[in-house]
Every structure is written in structure tokens, then in C-alpha cells.
N, C-alpha and C positions, 0 to 999 in steps of 0.2 A: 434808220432809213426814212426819209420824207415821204410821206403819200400825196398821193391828187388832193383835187379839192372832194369834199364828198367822203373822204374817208379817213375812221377814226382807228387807231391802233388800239387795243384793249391788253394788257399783257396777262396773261390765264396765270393764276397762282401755282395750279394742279400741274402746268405742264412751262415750257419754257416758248413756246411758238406764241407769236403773236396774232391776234385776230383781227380784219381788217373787215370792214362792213362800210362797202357802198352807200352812199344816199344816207349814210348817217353822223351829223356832227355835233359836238355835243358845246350849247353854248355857253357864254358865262358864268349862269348860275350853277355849271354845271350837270345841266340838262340832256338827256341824248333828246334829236330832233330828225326830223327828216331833212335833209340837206335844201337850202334853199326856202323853205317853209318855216312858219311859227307853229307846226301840228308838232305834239311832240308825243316820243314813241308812245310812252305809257300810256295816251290818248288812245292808239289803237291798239296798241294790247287790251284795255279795258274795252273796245266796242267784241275784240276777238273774244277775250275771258269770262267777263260779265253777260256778255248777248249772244254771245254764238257765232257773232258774224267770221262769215268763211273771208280771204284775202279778195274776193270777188265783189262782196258784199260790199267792204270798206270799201274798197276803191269808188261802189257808187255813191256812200255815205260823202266823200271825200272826191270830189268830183276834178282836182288839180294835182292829186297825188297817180302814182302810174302801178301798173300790179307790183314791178320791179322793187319799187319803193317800199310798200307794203310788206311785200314778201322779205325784205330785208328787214323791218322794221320786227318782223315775228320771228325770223331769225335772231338779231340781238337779244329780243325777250325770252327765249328760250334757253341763249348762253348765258344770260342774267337773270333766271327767273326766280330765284329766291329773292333778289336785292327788288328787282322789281313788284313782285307778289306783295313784300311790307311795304313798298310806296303808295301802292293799290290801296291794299288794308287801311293804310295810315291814311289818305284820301278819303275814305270809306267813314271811318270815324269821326276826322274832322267836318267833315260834312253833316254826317248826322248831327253830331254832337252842336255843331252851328244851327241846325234845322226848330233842332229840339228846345232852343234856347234865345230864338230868333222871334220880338214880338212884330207883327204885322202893324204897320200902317193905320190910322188910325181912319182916313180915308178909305182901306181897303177893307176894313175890316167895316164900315157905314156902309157901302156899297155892295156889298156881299147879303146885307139884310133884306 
């Protein structure tokens, strides 16, 4: 069955129903995203997971995005939270692991003195 625009069909392994979530489409790299936006969910799954922030909060971090969005956006992350949790992880590392291996500047590093 076609959906609107805005909404991605997900088919649940566990069960045969399909799950349909507003405001979220997932682009070519296969990404989920906020419909209409470059924010992409796992952005605000990590400001909710990592910081704490409540759907209220983001919304002000995220000054274009609406509760609705939001709140759909923590919905999919919760119907995906394992898949999502190791993209988190795997983020988490590559970052560090960049951080930790990253030589500064050698202007920045004159400047700093």
C-alpha cells in the first residue's frame, strides 16, 4: 500500500504489521531523517540518550523541527533501539578514536602558547 509523503513503512520481523512513522524518511544513504529536514533521527536520539534532553528540550535545541516530529523521531528509536544504540556506539568510537589520533594544527598549536 503507498504512503504519503513523510511516511516510511518499516515491516517488524517479530510480528507481520507494518509500522508507519510520520515525519520520518529515510534517505539514500539509507538514513532515517526527519521528513523534509537534513537532522537525522539518530541526532536526536543522541541529544535524548546521551543529555537527557526531554522532546521539549530538543524541540528548542532544534528551533525548525515541531514536538510532533520529535516525538516521532523517539518513537522510531525506540522501535529500533538496538539497531540504533550500535550506530550511537559505533559514532562514539569513531570519534574518539579520530579525536585520539587527530594532530592539531601547527598554527593552533603556536597560538595556544
Amino acid at each position: 500500500m503507498p504512503h504519503g509523503k513523510g511516511q516510511t513503512s518499516i515491516r517488524q520481523c517479530s510480528t507481520s504489521e507494518t509500522m508507519t512513522y510520520p515525519h520520518i524518511t529515510i534517505n539514500p544513504r539509507g538514513i532515517p531523517c526527519i521528513d523534509g529536514t537534513r537532522h537525522r533521527v539518530i541526532d536526536i536520539v543522541a541529544d535524548h540518550v546521551a543529555h537527557g534532553y526531554s522532546a521539549a528540550q530538543i524541540v528548542e535545541q532544534y528551533p525548525g523541527l515541531t514536538p510532533t516530529q520529535v516525538h516521532t523521531a523517539l518513537a522510531y528509536y525506540y522501535d529500533h533501539q538496538t539497531e540504533l544504540d550500535g550506530a550511537l556506539m559505533a559514532s562514539y568510537t569513531q570519534t574518539e578514536h579520530a579525536r585520539h589520533h587527530h594532530t592539531p594544527h601547527p598554527k593552533l598549536v603556536a597560538a595556544s602558547r
